[in-house]
Structures are given as C-alpha cells and as structure tokens.
C-alpha positions, 0 to 999 in steps of 0.5 A: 788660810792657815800654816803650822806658824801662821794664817791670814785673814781678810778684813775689809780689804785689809789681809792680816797675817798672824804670827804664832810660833811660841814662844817667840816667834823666832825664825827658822827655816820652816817659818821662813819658808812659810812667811813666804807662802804667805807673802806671795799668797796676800800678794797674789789675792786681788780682795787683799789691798792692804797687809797687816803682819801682827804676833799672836804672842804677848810681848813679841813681834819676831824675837830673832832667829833660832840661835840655836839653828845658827850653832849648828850650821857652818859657814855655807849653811849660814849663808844660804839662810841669809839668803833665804830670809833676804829673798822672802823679806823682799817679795814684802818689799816689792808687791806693790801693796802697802804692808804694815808691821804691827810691834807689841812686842819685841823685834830683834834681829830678823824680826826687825829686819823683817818690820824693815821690809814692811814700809811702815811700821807701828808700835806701842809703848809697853807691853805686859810680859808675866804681868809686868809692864815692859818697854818694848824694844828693838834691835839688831844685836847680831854682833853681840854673837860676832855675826851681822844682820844678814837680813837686809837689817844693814841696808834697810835700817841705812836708808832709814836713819842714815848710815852713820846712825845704822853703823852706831846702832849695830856696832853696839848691838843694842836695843832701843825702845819703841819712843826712841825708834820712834824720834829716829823715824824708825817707827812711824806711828806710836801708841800707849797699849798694844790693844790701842795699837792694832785697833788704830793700826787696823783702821788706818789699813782699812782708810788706805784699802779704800783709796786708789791702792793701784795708784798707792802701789805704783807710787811705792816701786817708783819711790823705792826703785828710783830712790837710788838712781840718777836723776833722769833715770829716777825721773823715768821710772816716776814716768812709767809708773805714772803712765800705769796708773792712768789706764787703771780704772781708779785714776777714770774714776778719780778724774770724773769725781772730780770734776763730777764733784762728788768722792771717788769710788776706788775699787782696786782696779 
C-alpha cells in the first residue's frame, strides 16, 4: 500500500515500509500520522512476520523533525506533537513483531528515536552524499535548540546505554557515527555499504520470518514488559506469555519435530 510519504511491500513474510519524504525525511505531522497508519496496517497484516523501515533516500534515515514546524508552534502545540510521535513510535514497540531499522543514512532526532522504537537496529559504515563518501551519523541534538528529545529518545536511548551515558550524549547534543553506536551496542549490526546492509539486513528478516515468530513475539513483550518489574511480577508475565505460546500451532509443531527428529515447520500461527 502506498502513502504520499511512504509504501510497504511484502516479501517473503518480511513488510518493508519505505520512507520517502525528500529531502530528508524530516517528520511533521502528515508523515507521523502516516507512519502510523502504516504501523497499525504491518501489525494488522497476518502475511507480515517481520517489519523492515528503510529510506528511499540516499544519506538519510529520518533526519529529525521539521524545525521549522517547531518555530512556529507554541508550547501546547509542541507538546501535542511530542505526544503524538510518542504514540505512533510505541505501536512499533508494542506489536509483538520483531521490527528492524534500516540506517544508510543519518537518524537525528526523531529519526533516532524513531530507530530506538525499532528493537534492532543496523547500520552501515559510509554513505555517499553528492559523491562524496560520509560516516553516518546519529544523534539527539535537540538541546542544541534548548528543547529535549521528546520522542521517547530520553528513555529508549536510557535503557539502551545507561542512563549516564544517555545524559553525556544529549547533554552535548551531539552526533556519533554508526562504529561508535556501534561499540555502545546502539546498533546491533554493522556493514561497509549501505547495498550490503539492506541485502544482510533482508535476509536476516527473512531467517526470523521463518521461525516460531508467535513464540519470538511473546518473548519480546515479556523482555520489554517485565524489564522494569519486580521479580515475582517480572517472573509472571514470563509466565503467561509462556502459557500463550503453548496453545500456538508452532510450539505443536516445534515439539513434534523434535522428537520427530526432523526441522520444524513454522507458520505463524
């Protein structure tokens, strides 16, 4: 299906939700509302296992928001929009999905904390920009405008790297390349070329559309939802999660080739 910012595409089980607002992909609130739409409809589609979010531009993932939109806003305006991009990134988080971002390119601001609502994010190393190879950063340079992230980039990046380490980032506003995110574990996976990263990035998709993804999905609201909590309540949500995954189709078929002794046969469900 396609937007006037985006379309998504199916492959293999894998929906792949391609950004295309140029030049930079900056968001306002037109291509929040859209991203929206387009999370609730990969969420919603049971062919979809695994989502991919990628850029159609060269050089940038989601380079921030629209500063310009912000200078004309007042306070209350402001807020609302924090707490619309706050709303939209967590129905990424919360569909039990895994969702991957694709970075060849700059994610600054919301466009990081965007990738931080995704649970893994890959990256490659350079990107060529007018024919001219650049590192690629990211970054929550918000205080360099005297605001904040308000996109969730203040606790997602917390729970990533440490709050310490979230506080000397942001305070600074500044930008890191993808190898230095890389070291923080902000980026879970690496590549040379941006061509590189979304073939690996795809086929890597396309492995985990084949597994017990119903199982998979589980396992990502009880490690999110429990992370926080105390022990015992942690310990039941691991619990009823557990309990989910035993009446799915995939865990009768996981057990059976076991000890049928042969590869499972996942479908979905």
């Amino acid at each position: 299906m396609s937007y006037n910012f985006l379309n998504i595409e199916v492959d293999e089980g894998v929906g792949i939700i391609n950004l295309n607002r140029p030049p930079a992909n900056s968001l306002n609130e037109e291509f929040t509302a859209e991203l929206g739409k387009a999370f609730d409809e990969v969420k919603n589609n049971d062919e979809i296992k695994v989502v991919i979010l990628k850029s159609n531009l060269p050089g940038f993932f989601i380079a921030g928001a629209d500063i310009k939109m912000f200078a004309q806003m007042t306070p209350e305006q402001g807020k609302q929009v924090s707490k619309d991009l706050q709303e939209v990134i967590n129905k990424l988080e919360d569909m039990e999905k895994i969702s991957i971002a694709v970075l060849s390119g700059f994610a600054l601001g919301g466009g990081l904390e965007v990738a931080l609502g995704c649970d893994f994010r890959f990256a490659c190393k350079k990107v060529k920009i007018k024919d001219k190879d650049r590192d690629v950063m990211i970054g929550l340079p918000e205080t360099n405008l005297g605001l904040l992230p308000g996109a969730g980039g203040t606790q997602r990046l917390s729970r990533v790297i440490g709050p310490k380490k979230a506080l000397f980032f942001i305070s600074q506003g500044a930008q890191m390349t993808a190898e230095e995110a890389f070291r923080l574990g902000i980026i879970e996976k690496l590549y040379d070329t941006a061509d590189e990263l979304f073939e690996e990035s795809l086929k890597f998709a396309k492995m985990l559309a084949k597994r017990a993804v119903k199982a998979i999905g589980y396992a990502k609201y009880a490690i999110y939802k429990g992370y926080n909590k105390d022990m015992p309540e942690a310990l039941a949500i691991e619990c009823e999660m557990f309990y989910k995954a035993f009446q799915t189709e995939d865990c009768k078929e996981g057990l059976n080739a076991f000890i049928e002794k042969r590869k499972p046969e996942f479908k979905g469900k």
